[in-house]
C-alpha beads as a LAMMPS data file, in Angstrom:
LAMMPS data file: protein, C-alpha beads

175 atoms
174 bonds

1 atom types
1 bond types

-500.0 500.0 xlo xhi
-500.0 500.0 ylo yhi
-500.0 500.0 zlo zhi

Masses

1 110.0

Atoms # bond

1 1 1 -424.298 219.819 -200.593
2 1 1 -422.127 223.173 -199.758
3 1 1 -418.870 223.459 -201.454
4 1 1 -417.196 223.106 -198.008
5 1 1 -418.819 220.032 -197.202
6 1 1 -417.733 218.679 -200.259
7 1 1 -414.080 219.904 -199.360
8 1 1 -414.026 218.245 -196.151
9 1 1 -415.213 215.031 -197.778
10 1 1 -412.590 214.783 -199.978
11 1 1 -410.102 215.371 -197.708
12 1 1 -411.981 212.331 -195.616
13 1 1 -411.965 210.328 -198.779
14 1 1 -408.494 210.763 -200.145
15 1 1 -406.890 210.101 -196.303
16 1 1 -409.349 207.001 -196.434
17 1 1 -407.679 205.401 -199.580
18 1 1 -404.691 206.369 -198.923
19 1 1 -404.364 204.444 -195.943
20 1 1 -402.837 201.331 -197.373
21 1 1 -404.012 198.667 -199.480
22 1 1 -405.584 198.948 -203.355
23 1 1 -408.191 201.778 -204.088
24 1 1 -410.837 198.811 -204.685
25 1 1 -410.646 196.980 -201.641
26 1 1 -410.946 200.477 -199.704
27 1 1 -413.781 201.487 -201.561
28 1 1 -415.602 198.758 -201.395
29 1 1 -414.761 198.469 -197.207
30 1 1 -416.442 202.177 -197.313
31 1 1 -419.228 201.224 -199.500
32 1 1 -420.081 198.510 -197.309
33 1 1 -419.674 200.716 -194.226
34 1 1 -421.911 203.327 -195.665
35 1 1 -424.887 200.644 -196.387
36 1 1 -424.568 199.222 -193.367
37 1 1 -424.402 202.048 -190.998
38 1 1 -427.214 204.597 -192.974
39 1 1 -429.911 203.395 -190.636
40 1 1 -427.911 204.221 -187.737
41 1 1 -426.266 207.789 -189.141
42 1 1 -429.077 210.212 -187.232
43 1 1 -428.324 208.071 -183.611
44 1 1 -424.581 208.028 -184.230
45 1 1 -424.688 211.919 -185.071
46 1 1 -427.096 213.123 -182.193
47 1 1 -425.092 215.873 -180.229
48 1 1 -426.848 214.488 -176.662
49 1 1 -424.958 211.604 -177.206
50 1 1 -421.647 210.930 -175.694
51 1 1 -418.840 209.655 -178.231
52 1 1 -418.377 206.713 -175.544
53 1 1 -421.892 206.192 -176.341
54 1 1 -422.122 206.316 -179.997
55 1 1 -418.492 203.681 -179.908
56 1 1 -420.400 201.273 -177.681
57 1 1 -423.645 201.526 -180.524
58 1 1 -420.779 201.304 -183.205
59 1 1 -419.101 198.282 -181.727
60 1 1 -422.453 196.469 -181.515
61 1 1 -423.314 197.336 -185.308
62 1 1 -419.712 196.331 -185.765
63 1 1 -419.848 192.593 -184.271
64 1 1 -421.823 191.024 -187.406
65 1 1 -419.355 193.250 -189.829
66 1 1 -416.198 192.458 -188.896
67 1 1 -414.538 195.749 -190.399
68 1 1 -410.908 195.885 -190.506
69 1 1 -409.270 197.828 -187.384
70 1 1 -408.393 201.135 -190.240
71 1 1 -411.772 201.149 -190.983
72 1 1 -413.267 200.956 -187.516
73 1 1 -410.797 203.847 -186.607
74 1 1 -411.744 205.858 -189.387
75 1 1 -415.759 205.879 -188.643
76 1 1 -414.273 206.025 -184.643
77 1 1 -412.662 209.412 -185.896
78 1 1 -415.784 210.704 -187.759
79 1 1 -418.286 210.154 -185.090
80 1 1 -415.317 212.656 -182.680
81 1 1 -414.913 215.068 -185.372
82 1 1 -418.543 215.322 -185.586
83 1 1 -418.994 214.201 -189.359
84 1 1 -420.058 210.415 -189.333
85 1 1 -423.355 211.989 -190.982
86 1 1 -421.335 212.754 -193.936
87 1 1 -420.134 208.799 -194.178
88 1 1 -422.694 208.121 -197.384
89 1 1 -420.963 211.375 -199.307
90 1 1 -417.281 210.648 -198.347
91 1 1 -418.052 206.988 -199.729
92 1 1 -418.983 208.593 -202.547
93 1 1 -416.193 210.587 -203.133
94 1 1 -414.035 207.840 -202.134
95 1 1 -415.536 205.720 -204.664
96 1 1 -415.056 208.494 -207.290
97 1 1 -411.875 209.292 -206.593
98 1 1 -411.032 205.290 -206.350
99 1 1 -412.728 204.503 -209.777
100 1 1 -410.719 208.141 -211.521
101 1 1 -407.767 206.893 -210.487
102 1 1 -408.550 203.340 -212.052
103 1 1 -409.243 205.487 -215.488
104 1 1 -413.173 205.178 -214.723
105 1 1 -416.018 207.998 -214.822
106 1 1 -419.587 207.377 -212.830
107 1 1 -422.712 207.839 -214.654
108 1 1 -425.977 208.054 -212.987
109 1 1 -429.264 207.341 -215.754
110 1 1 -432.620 207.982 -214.994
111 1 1 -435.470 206.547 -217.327
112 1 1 -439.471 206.023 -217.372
113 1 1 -438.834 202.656 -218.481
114 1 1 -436.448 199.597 -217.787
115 1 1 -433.366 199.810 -220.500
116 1 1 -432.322 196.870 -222.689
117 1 1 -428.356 195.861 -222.489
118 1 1 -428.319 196.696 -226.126
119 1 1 -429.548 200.103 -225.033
120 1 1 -427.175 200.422 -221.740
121 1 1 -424.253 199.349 -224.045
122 1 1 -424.848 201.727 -226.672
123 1 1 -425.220 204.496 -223.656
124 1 1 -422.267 203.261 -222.132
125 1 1 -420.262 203.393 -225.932
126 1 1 -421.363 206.975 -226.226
127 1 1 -420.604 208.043 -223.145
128 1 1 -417.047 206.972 -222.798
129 1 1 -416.350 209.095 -226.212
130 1 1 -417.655 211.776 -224.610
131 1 1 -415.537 211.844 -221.638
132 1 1 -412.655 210.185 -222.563
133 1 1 -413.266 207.860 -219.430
134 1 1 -414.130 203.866 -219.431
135 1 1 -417.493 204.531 -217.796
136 1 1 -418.767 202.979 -214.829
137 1 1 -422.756 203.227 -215.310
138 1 1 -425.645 203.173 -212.711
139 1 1 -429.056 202.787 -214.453
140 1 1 -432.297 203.845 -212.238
141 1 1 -435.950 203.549 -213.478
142 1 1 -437.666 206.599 -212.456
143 1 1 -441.335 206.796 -212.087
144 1 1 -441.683 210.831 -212.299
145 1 1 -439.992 211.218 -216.294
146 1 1 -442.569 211.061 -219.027
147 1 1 -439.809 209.275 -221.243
148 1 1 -436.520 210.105 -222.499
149 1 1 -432.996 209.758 -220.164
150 1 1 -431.198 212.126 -217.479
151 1 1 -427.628 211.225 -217.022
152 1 1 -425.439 212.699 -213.991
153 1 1 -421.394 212.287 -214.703
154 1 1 -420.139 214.290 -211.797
155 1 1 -421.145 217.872 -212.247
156 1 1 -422.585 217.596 -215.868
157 1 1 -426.388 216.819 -216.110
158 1 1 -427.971 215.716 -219.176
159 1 1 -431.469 216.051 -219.399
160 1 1 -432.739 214.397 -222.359
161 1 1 -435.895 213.768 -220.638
162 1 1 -439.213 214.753 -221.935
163 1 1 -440.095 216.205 -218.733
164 1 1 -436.812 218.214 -218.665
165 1 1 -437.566 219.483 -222.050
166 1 1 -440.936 220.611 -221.460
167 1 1 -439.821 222.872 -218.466
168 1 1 -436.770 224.047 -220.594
169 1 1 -439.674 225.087 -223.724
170 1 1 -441.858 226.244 -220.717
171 1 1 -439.052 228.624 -219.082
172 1 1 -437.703 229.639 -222.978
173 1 1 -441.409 230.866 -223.814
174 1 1 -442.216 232.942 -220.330
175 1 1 -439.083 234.499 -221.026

Bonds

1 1 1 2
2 1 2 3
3 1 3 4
4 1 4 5
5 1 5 6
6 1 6 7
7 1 7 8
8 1 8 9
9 1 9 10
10 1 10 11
11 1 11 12
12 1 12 13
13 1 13 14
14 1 14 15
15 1 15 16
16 1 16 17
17 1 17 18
18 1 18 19
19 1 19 20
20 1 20 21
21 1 21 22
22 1 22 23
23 1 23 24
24 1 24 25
25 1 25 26
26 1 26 27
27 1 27 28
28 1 28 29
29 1 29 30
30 1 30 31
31 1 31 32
32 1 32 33
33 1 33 34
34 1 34 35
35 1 35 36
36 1 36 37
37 1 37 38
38 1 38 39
39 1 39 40
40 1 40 41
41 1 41 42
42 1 42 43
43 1 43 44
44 1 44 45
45 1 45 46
46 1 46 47
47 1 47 48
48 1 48 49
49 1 49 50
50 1 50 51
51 1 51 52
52 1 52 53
53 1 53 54
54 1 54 55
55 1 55 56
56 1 56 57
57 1 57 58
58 1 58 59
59 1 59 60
60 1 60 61
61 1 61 62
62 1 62 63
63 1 63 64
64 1 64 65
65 1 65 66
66 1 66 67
67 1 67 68
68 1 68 69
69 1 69 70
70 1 70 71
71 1 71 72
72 1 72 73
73 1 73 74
74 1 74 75
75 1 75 76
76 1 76 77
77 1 77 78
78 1 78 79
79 1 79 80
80 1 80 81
81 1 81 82
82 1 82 83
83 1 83 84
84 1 84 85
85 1 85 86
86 1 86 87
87 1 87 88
88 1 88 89
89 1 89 90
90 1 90 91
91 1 91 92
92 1 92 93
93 1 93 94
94 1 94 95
95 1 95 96
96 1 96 97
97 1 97 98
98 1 98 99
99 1 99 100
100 1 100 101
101 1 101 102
102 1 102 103
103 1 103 104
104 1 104 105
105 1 105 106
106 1 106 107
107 1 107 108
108 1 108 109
109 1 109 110
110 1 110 111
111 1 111 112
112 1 112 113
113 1 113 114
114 1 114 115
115 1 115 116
116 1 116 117
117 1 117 118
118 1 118 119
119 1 119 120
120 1 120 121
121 1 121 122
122 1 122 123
123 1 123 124
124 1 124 125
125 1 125 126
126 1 126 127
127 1 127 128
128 1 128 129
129 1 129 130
130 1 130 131
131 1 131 132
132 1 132 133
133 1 133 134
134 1 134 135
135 1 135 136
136 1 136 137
137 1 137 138
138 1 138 139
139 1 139 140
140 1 140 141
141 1 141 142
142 1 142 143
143 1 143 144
144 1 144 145
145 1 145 146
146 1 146 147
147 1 147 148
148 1 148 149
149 1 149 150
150 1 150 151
151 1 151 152
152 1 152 153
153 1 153 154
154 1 154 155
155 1 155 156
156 1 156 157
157 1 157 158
158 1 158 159
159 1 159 160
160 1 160 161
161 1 161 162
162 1 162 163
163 1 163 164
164 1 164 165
165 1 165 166
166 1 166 167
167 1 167 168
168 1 168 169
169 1 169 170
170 1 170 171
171 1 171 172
172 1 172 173
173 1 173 174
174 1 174 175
């Protein structure tokens, strides 16, 4: 995503949570919103559409929810600012910015194969002395690594996988 992009969903975010209430119960409320409205993001961001329009197809996604009346007038105000496509990355921000504040760091790890809890704990353990950070770890089994981990903390990537350093011996010998 373009710096700017990533600007404007912080700004999104940080009004978001600091609307009122704890930092949890907001980012969960935009969590959920984000799951619930990602099959409807391309509809509710066509430019043929009236806002009118994309309110009355909100409202109707919105009867089975029940979101709170902030929340409703926060995705209101995307779709007429034109950015209720960027809802999944400003609930990601939100959720970052949410869990910093609560002394946390997100972790993303990718691996070939399924990780013990033994293994996750130990990752978990080493990654907190790293940063500093109580870590708040997402664990993904990913068909496309030969073996080994990848781990995404914000902008830091760690690519311990074997596919990661095959292309880093390829690159090092062609050059």
């Amino acid at each position: 995503m373009k710096s700017s992009e990533n600007s404007v969903c912080e700004k999104y975010a940080r009004a978001f949570l600091a609307a009122g209430g704890n930092f949890a119960q907001r980012k969960a409320e935009i969590e959920s919103a984000a799951r619930s409205l990602s099959d409807y993001l391309k509809v509710l961001s066509h430019p043929c559409l009236s806002p009118d329009i994309k309110f009355e197809i909100l409202n109707k996604i919105n009867q089975s929810k029940k979101h709170d009346k902030y929340l409703d007038n926060f995705l209101r105000l995307l779709i007429l600012n034109k950015r209720i496509s960027l809802l999944p990355k400003i609930a990601q921000t939100a959720a970052e910015i949410a869990d910093e504040a609560e002394g946390f760091k997100r972790a993303d790890a990718e691996s070939r194969f399924d990780l013990s809890e033994e293994d996750i704990k130990t990752l978990k353990e080493a990654l907190s002395s790293a940063f500093g950070k109580k870590i708040r770890l997402t664990v993904s089994k990913k068909e496309d690594l030969i073996g080994g981990l990848r781990i995404k903390a914000g902008d830091i990537l760690i690519d311990g996988s074997v596919k990661g350093r095959l292309e880093a011996l390829k690159k090092k010998t062609l050059t």
